[in-house]
C-alpha positions in Angstrom: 13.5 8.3 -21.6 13.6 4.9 -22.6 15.7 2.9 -24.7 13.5 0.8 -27.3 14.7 -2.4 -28.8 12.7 -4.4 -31.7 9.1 -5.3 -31.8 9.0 -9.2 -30.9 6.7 -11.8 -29.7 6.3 -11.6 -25.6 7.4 -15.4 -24.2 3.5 -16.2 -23.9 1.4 -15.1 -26.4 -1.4 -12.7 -25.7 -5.4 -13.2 -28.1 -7.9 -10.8 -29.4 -7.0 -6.9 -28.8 -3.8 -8.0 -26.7 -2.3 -10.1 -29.6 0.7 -9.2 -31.7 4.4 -8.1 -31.0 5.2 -5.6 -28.5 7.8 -3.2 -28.2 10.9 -4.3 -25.5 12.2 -1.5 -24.2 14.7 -0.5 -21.3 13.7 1.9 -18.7 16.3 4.4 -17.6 15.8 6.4 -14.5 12.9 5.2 -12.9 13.7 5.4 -9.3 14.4 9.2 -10.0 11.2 8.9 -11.2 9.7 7.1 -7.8 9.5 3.6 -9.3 11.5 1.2 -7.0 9.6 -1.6 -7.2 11.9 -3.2 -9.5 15.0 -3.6 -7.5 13.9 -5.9 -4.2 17.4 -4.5 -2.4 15.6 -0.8 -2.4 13.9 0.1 1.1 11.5 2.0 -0.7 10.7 -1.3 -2.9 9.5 -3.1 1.0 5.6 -1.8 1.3 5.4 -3.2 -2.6 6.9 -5.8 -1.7 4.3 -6.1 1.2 1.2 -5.1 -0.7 2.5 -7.7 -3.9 1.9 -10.6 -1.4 -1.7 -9.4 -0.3 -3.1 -8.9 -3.6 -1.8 -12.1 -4.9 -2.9 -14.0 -1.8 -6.9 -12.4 -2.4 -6.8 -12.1 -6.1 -5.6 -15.5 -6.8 -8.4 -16.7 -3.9 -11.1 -15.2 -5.4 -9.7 -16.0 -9.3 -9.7 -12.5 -10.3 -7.4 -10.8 -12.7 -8.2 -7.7 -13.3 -7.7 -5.2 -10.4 -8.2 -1.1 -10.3 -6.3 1.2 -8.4 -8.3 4.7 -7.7 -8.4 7.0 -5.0 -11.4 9.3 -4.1 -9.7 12.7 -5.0 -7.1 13.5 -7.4 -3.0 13.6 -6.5 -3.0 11.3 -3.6 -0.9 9.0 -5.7 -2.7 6.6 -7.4 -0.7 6.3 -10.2 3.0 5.8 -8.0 0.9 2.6 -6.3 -0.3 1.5 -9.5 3.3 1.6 -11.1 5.3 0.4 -8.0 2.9 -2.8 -7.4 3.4 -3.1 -10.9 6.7 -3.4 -10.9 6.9 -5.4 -7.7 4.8 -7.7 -8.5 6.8 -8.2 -12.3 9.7 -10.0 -10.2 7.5 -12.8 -9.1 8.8 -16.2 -11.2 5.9 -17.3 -13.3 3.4 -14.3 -12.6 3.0 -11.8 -15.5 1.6 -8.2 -14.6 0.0 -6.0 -17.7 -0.4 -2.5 -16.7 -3.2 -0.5 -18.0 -3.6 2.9 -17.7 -7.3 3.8 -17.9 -7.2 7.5 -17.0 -8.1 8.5 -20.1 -8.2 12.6 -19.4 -4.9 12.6 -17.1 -3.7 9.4 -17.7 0.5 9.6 -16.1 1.3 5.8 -16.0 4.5 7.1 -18.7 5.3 9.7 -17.2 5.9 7.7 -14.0 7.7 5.2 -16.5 9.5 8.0 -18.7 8.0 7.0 -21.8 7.1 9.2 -24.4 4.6 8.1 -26.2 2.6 9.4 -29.6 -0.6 6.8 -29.4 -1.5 5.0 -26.3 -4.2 2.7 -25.2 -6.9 5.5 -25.8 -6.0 4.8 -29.9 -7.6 1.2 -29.4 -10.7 2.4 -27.6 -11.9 4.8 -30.5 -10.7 2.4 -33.2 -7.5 4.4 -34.4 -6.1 1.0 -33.9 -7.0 -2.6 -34.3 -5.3 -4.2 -31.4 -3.0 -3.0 -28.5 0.0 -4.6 -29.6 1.6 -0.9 -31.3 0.8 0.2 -27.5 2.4 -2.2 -25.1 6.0 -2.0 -24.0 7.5 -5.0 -22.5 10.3 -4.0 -20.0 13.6 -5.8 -20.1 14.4 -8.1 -17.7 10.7 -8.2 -15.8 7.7 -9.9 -16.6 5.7 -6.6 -16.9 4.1 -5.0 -20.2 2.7 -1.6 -19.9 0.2 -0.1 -21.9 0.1 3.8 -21.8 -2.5 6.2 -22.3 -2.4 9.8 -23.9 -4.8 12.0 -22.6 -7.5 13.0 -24.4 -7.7 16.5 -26.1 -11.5 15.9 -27.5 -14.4 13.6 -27.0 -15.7 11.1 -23.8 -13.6 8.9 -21.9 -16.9 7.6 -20.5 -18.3 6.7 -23.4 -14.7 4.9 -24.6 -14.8 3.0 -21.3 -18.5 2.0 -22.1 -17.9 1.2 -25.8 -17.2 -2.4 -27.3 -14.0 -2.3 -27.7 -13.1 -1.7 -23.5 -15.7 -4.4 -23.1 -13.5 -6.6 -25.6 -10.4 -5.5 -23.0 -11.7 -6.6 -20.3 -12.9 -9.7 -21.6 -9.4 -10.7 -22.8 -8.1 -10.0 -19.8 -10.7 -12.9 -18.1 -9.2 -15.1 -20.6 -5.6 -14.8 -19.8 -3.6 -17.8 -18.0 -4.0 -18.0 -14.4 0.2 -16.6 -14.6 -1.5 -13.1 -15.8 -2.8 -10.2 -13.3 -3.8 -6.8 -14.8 -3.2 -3.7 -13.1 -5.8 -1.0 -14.3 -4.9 2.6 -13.2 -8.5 4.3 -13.0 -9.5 8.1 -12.8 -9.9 9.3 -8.9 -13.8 8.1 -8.0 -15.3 11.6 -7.7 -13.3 13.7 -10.8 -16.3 12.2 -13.2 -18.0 8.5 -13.6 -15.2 7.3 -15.5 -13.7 5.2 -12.3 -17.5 3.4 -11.8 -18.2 2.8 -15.6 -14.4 1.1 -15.5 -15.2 -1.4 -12.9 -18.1 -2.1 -13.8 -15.7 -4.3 -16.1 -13.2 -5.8 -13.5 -13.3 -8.1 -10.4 -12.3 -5.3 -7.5 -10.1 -2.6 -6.6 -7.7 -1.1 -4.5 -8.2 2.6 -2.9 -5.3 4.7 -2.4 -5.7 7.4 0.7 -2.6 10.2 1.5 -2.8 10.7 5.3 -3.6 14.3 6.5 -5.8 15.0 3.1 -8.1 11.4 2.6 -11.2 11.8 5.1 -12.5 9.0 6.7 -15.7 10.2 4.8 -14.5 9.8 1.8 -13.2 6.5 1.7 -16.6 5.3 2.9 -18.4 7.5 0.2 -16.3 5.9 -2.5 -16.1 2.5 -1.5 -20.4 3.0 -1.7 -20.2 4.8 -4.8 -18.3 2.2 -6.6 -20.0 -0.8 -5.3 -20.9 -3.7 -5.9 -17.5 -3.9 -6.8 -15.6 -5.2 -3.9 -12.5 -2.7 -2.5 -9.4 -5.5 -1.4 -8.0 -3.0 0.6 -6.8 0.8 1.3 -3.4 1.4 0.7 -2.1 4.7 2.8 0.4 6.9 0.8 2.5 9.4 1.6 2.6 8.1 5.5 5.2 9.8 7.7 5.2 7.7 11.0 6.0 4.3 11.6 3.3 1.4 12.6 3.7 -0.8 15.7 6.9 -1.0 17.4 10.8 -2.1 16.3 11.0 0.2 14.0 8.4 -1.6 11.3 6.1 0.1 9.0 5.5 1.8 6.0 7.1 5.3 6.4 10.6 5.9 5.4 12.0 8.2 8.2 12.5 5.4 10.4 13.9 2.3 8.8 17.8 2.0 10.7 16.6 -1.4 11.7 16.5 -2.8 8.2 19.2 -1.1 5.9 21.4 -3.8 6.5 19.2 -6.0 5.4 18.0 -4.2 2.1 22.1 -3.3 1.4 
């Protein structure tokens, strides 16, 4: 669980349904939770760490700032990527990462975080809400604010994700500093149409595969199904070999080479 301090201003202030202070909190237990993005001596933190640098390289090319992260089925990790790029990318100086967790029916961006949360970003979208502000958690010591969802018990996801006040989301996001990038956690591309109606709304999107269970079919049938929305890249999860030689890659059987390095 996490420890909550008092609702305050963040350093640069956020307009329109971002606006208003947020709630600082302290997260304890993450990496038990499989969030090491935040700590840049962690092994596990180094495939972040490599992903961070591609996605700012093509999203601050292309001056985008809003990104999804979906998969084509459910539980190949969608939501660990989402959180640990997150996270990473929160320890750049001068680049501030909002976190949005847009899986409205199954939406686990706090349990990944250990949050425990009453109302989430889901609260805005129907108008419960004004703005986001009673939503957002700042974490201590990063440049990272999360908003949380709660999944819903009754009514449409899709046709929150259509309505006015997503579209008002998404439009603050364009109008964020150049300093901002938003992470958008996104339903798996063929659970429902929730994924295609979200980007619909933001510049491009990552697809997570899990080696062994993603087909190569797959990938291309949901890179088609949600185009024209451009896909930056496939990230491969849960990989247990090692690419190329020397002992370099993204698994975490093999990694002798570096713990020196990372210690």
């Amino acid at each position: 669980m996490e420890a909550a301090t008092a609702a305050r201003p963040l350093a640069v202030a956020l307009a329109g349904p971002l606006a208003g202070p947020v709630e600082w909190i302290e997260l304890v237990n993450v990496v038990r939770r499989g969030v090491f993005g935040f700590n840049s001596r962690d092994r596990r933190s180094r495939p972040f760490n490599l992903l961070r640098a591609q996605v700012i390289k093509e999203m601050k090319a292309q001056g985008w700032k809003r990104l999804g992260i979906t998969s084509a089925t459910p539980a190949v990790g969608k939501t660990f990527i989402a959180s640990n790029l997150s996270a990473s990318l929160s320890r750049v100086p001068d680049q501030r990462t909002l976190l949005f967790d847009l899986d409205l029916r199954r939406g686990s961006v706090a349990t990944q975080y250990g949050l425990t949360e009453q109302v989430g970003l889901e609260s805005y979208l129907d108008g419960r809400i004004e703005t986001l502000g009673p939503v957002a958690r700042a974490v201590t010591g990063s440049n990272l604010v999360i908003y949380p969802s709660v999944p819903l018990t009754e009514g449409s996801s899709a046709e929150l994700l259509a309505g006015k006040r997503a579209r008002a989301l998404t439009e603050a996001m364009v109008q964020l500093s150049d300093q901002h990038l938003c992470i958008c956690d996104l339903p798996p591309a063929f659970a429902n149409d929730d994924a295609s109606i979200a980007l619909q709304q933001l510049d491009a999107f990552l697809l997570v595969v899990e080696e062994g269970r993603t087909t190569a079919r797959q990938v291309r049938d949901a890179i088609k199904l949600l185009a024209p929305v451009p896909c930056i890249g496939t990230v491969l999860n849960r990989y247990n070999g090692v690419i190329g030689t020397e002992d370099y890659g993204f698994g975490y059987h093999s990694q002798g080479k570096y713990d020196a390095y990372y210690s």
